[in-house]
C-alpha positions as CSV (number, residue, x, y, z in Angstrom):
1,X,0.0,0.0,0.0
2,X,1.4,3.3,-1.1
3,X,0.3,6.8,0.8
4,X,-1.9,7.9,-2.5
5,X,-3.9,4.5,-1.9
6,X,-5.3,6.4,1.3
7,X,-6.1,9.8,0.1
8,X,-2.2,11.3,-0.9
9,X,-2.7,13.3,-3.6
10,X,-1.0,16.2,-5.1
11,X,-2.8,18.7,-2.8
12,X,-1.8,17.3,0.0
13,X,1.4,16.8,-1.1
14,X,2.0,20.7,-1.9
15,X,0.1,21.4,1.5
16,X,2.3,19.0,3.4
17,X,5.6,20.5,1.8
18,X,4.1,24.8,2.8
19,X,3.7,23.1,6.4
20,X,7.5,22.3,7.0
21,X,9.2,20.4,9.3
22,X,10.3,17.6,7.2
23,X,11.6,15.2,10.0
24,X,8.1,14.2,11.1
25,X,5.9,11.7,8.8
26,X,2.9,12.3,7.1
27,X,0.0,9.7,8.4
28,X,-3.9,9.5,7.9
29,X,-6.2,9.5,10.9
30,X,-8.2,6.9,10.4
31,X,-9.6,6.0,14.0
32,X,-11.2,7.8,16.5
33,X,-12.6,6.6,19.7
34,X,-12.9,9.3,22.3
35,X,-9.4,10.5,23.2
36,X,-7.7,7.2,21.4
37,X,-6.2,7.1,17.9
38,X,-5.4,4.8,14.7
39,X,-3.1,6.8,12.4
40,X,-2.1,4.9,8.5
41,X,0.9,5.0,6.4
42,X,2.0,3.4,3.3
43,X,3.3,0.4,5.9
44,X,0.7,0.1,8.4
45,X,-1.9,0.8,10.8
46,X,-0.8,2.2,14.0
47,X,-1.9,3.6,18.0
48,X,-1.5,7.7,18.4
49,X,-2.1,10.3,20.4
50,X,-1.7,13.8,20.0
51,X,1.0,16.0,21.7
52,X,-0.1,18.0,24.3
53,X,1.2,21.2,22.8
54,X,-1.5,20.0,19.9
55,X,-3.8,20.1,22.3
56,X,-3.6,22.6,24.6
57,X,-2.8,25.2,22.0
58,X,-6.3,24.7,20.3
59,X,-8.7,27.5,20.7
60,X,-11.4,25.2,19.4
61,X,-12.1,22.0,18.8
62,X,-12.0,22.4,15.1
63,X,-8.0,22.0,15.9
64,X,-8.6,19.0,17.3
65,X,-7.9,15.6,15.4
66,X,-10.4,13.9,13.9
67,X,-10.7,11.2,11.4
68,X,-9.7,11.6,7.6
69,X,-7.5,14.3,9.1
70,X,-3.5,14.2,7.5
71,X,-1.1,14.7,10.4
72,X,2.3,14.8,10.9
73,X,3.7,11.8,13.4
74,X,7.1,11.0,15.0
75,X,7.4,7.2,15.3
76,X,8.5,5.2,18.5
77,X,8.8,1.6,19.6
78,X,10.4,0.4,15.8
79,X,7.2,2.3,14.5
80,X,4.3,0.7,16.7
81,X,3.3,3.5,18.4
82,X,3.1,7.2,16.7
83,X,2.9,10.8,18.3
84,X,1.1,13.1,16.6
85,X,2.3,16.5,16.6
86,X,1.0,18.4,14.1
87,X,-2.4,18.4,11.4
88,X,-2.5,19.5,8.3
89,X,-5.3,22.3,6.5
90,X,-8.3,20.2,5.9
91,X,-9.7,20.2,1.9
92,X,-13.0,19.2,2.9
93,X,-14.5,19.0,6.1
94,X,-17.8,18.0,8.4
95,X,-18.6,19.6,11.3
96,X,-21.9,21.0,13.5
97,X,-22.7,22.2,16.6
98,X,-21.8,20.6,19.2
99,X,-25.0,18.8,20.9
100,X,-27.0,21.1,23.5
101,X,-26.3,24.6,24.5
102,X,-22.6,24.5,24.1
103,X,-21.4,27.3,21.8
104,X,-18.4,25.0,19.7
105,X,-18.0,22.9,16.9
106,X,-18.0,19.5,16.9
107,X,-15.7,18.1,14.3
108,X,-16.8,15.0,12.3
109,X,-14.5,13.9,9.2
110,X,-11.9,15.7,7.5
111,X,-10.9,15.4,3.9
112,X,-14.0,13.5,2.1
113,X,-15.1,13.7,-1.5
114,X,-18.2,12.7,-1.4
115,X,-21.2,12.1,1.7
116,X,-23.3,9.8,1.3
117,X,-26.5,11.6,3.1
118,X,-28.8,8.0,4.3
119,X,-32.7,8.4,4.5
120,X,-35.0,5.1,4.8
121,X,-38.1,5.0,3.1
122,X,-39.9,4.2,6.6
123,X,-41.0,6.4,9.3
124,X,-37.4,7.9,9.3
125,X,-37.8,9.8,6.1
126,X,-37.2,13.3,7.3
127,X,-37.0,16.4,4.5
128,X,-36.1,18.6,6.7
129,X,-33.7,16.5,8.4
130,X,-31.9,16.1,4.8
131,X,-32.0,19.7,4.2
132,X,-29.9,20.3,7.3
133,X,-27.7,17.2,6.1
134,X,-27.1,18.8,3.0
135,X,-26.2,22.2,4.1
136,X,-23.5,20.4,6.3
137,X,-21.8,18.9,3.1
138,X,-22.1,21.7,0.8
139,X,-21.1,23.9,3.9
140,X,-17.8,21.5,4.1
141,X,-17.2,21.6,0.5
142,X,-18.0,18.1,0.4
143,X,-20.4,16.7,-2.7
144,X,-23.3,15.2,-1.5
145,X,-25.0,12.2,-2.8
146,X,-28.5,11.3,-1.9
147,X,-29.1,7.3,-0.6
148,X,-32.9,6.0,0.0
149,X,-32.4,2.9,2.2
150,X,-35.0,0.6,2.4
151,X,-36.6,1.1,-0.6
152,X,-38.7,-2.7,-0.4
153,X,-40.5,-1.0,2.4
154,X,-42.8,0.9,-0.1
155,X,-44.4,0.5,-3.1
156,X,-43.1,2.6,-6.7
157,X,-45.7,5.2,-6.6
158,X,-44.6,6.0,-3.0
159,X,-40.5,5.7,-3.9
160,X,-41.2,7.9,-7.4
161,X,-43.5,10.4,-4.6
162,X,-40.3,10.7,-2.0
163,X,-37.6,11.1,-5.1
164,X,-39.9,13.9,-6.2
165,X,-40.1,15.8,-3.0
166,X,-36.2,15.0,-2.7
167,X,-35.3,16.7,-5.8
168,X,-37.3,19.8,-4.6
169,X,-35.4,20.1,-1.8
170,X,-32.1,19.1,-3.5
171,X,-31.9,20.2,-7.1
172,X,-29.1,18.9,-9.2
173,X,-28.2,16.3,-6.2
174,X,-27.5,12.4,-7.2
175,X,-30.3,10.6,-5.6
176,X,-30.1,6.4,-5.4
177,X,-32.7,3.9,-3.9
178,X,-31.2,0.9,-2.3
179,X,-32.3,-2.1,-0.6
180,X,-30.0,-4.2,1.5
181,X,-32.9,-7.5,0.9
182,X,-33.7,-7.0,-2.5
183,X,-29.9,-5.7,-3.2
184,X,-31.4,-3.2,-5.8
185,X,-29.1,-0.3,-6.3
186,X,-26.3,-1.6,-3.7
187,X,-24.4,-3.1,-7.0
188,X,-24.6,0.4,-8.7
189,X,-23.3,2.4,-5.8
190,X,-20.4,-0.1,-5.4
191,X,-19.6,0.6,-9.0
192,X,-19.5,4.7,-8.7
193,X,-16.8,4.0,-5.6
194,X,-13.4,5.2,-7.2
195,X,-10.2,4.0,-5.7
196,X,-8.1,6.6,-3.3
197,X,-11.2,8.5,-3.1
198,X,-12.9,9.1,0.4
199,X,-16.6,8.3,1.0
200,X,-18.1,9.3,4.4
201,X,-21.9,7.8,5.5
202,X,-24.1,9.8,7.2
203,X,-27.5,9.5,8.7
204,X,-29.7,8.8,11.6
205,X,-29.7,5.5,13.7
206,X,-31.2,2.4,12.0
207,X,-31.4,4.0,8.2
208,X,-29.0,1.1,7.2
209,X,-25.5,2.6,7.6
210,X,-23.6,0.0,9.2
211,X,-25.6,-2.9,6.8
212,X,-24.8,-0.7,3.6
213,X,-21.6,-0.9,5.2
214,X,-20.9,-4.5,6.1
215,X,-21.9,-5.0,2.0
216,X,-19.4,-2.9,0.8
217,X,-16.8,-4.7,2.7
218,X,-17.8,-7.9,1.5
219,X,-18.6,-9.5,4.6
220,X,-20.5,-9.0,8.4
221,X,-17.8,-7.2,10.0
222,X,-19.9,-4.5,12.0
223,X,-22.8,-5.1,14.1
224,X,-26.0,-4.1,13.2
225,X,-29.7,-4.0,15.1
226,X,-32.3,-3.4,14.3
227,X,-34.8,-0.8,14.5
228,X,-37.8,-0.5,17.8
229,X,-40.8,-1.3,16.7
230,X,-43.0,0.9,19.0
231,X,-41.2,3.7,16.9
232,X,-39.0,2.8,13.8
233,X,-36.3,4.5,15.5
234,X,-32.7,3.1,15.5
235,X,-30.3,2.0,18.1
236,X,-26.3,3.5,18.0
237,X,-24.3,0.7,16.9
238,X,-21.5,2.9,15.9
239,X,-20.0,4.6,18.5
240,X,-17.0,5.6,16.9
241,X,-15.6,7.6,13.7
242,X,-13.3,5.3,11.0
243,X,-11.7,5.2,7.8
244,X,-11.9,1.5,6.2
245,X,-10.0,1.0,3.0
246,X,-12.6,-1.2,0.9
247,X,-10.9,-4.0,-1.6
248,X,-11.4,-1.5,-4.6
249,X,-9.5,1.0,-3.1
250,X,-12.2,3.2,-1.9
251,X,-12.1,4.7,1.3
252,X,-15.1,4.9,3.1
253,X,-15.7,6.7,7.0
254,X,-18.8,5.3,9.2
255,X,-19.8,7.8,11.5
256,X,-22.4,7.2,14.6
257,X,-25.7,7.8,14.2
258,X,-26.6,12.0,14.5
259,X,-30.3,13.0,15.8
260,X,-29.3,16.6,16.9
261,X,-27.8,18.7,13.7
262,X,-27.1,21.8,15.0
263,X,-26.1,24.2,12.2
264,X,-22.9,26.2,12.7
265,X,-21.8,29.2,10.5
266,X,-23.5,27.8,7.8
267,X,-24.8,30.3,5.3
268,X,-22.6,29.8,2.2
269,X,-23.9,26.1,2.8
270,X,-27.4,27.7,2.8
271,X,-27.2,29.6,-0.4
272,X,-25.7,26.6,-2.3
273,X,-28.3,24.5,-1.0
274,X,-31.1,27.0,-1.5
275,X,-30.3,27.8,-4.9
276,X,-33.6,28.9,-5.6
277,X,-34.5,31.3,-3.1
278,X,-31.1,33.2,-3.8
279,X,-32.1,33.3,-7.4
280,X,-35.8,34.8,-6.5
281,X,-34.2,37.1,-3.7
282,X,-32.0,39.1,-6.9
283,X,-35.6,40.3,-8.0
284,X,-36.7,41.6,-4.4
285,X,-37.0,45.4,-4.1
286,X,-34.6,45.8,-1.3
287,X,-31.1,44.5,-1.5
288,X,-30.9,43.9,2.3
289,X,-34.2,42.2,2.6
290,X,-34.4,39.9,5.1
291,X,-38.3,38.0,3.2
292,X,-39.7,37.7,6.2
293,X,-42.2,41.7,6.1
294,X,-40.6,43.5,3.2
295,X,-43.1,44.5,0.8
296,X,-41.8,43.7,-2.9
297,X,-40.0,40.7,-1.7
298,X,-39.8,38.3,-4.4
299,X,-39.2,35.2,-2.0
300,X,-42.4,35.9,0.1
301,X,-44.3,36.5,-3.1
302,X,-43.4,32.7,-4.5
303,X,-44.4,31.6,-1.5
304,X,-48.0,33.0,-1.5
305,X,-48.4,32.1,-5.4
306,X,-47.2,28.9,-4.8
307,X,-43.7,28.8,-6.8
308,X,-41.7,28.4,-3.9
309,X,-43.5,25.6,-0.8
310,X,-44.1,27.2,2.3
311,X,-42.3,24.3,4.6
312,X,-39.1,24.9,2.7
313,X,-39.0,28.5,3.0
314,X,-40.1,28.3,6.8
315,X,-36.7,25.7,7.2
316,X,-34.5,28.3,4.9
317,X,-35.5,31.0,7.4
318,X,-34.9,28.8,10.7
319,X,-31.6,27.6,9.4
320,X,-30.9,30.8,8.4
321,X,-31.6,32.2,11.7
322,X,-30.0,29.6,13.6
323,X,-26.6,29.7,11.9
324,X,-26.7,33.6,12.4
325,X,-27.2,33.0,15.8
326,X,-24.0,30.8,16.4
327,X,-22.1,33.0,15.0
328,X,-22.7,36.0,16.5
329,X,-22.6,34.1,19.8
330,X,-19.8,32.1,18.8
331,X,-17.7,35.2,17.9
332,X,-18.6,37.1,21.1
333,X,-17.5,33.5,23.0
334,X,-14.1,33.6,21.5
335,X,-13.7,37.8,21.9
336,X,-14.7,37.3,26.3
337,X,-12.1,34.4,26.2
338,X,-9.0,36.3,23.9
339,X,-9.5,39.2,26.3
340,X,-9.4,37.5,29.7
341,X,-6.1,35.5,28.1
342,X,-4.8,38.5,27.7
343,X,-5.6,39.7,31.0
344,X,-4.0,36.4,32.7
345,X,-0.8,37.0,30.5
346,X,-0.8,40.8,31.8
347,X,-1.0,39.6,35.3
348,X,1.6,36.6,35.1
349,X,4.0,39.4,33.9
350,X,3.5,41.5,36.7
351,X,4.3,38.0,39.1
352,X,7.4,37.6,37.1
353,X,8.4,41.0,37.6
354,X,7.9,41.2,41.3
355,X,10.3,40.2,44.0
356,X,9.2,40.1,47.5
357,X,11.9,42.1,49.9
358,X,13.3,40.7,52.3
């Protein structure tokens, strides 16, 4: 195995020669479980952790490691054990809000092609869900691609009925039906997997990640449950985040199950992936309209004449909102905390400075 079969590619390459320091390795993240790491080179697969100059010099957890990351490790132990020291500029990233009032990111993979965004045709199916989903990607700078699981649940009319109210939320978007019983579509999505590039599956618990999974490996190599009954909801059996290098030289990350998708920062995410309401806001009267009162607001009026559905525009406007909202919070989080650093740093001067008399 040669560092390109895992992701090296001339970007990284020129990325990794700006960075410097040419006595430390480049390595892949592929593994992470809490504070533990797995770290790939053209050799092998090995345990890392990071400095703790990595980590105590982060001002966010965006600098943290996380899987699909590049990173520069020093090799101990005749190379079974690496330290990791430094990580490279992401190409690509996922990331949200981290769950529950907590004004931070939450980093998810680094460095992926394309997301594979899972929806199952059963009680799961979610638009609004997918919309957030897809704001993530595009966000990231990630291509998404559109996978409805469990397609044997329902009958054609209802599968052609969900594609349809996919591809109004999603124009332009690849969209694929699978079926891990019938295996329809499973075959073609193996055959779209292109070798060195990196896949990532997201979704909700029990849409079919880890099964989708176990079948592009070839064989039952991650446990799967399945879903309650009382509610169709599924049960985490992914608890971790990690790179697996399929037989065709794919790469592919399996992330947990996400219910809470907090959007973070978002809004160049949610002009890509409301195409169409930036294209009807160019025609409203005010530049800085906000189409929510303004009168002569061209996004309002497709929404009462029925060009533009109400739901999706009521989910532009809340995304919109909430991504605003963790910014401006999110700045005025990291101006308190650069100011009372600098206040500590003042005042550890002063300490230095003094000498008690005697």
């Amino acid at each position: 195995m040669t560092l390109s079969d895992i992701g090296y590619d001339p970007w990284i390459q020129r990325v990794r020669e700006e960075f410097g320091k040419p006595e430390l390795s480049p390595a892949r993240i592929t593994r992470v479980d809490r504070d533990r790491y797995l770290v790939r080179n053209d050799e092998r697969e090995v345990q890392a952790e990071p400095t703790g100059r990595l980590l105590f010099s982060a001002v966010s957890a965006e600098e943290i490691p996380c899987v699909g990351d590049w990173a520069l490790v020093q090799y101990y132990n005749e190379g079974s054990l690496a330290i990791i020291h430094d990580v490279l500029p992401r190409r690509s990233f996922l990331r949200r809000k981290s769950a529950g009032r907590k004004l931070e990111y939450q980093m998810i993979a680094a460095n992926i092609d394309v997301a594979f965004i899972m929806q199952s045709c059963d009680s799961d199916f979610n638009i609004r869900r997918l919309e957030r989903y897809l704001v993530m990607a595009t966000e990231g700078r990630i291509d998404p691609v559109i996978l409805l699981s469990k397609s044997d649940l329902i009958e054609d009319i209802r599968l052609n009925s969900l594609i349809a109210e996919i591809r109004m939320a999603s124009t332009g978007v690849r969209i694929m039906a699978l079926s891990s019983v019938t295996g329809n579509g499973c075959g073609e999505l193996r055959a779209t997997l292109q070798k060195g590039k990196t896949y990532c599956l997201l979704g909700s618990s029990g849409v079919g990640k880890t099964t989708l999974l176990n079948y592009l490996i070839g064989r039952n190599e991650f446990e799967t449950a399945a879903v309650r009954e009382k509610d169709g909801k599924g049960r985490h059996t992914t608890s971790r985040r990690q790179l697996i290098v399929l037989e065709s030289g794919a790469l592919l990350i399996d992330t947990p199950g996400m219910r809470e998708l907090g959007i973070a920062d978002a809004e160049t995410g949610l002009e890509e992936s409301f195409s169409e309401i930036q294209r009807l806001a160019a025609n409203c009267r005010y530049k800085d309209c906000t189409h929510t009162v303004e009168k002569g607001c061209a996004v309002i009026g497709a929404v009462q004449n029925g060009q533009l559905e109400d739901g999706r525009y009521q989910s532009y406007l809340k995304l919109l909102k909430e991504a605003r909202f963790f910014e401006m919070s999110y700045v005025e989080r990291r101006r308190k905390e650069k100011q009372f650093g600098r206040t500590v740093n003042e005042a550890l001067k002063v300490l230095r400075k003094w000498k008690p008399s005697v």
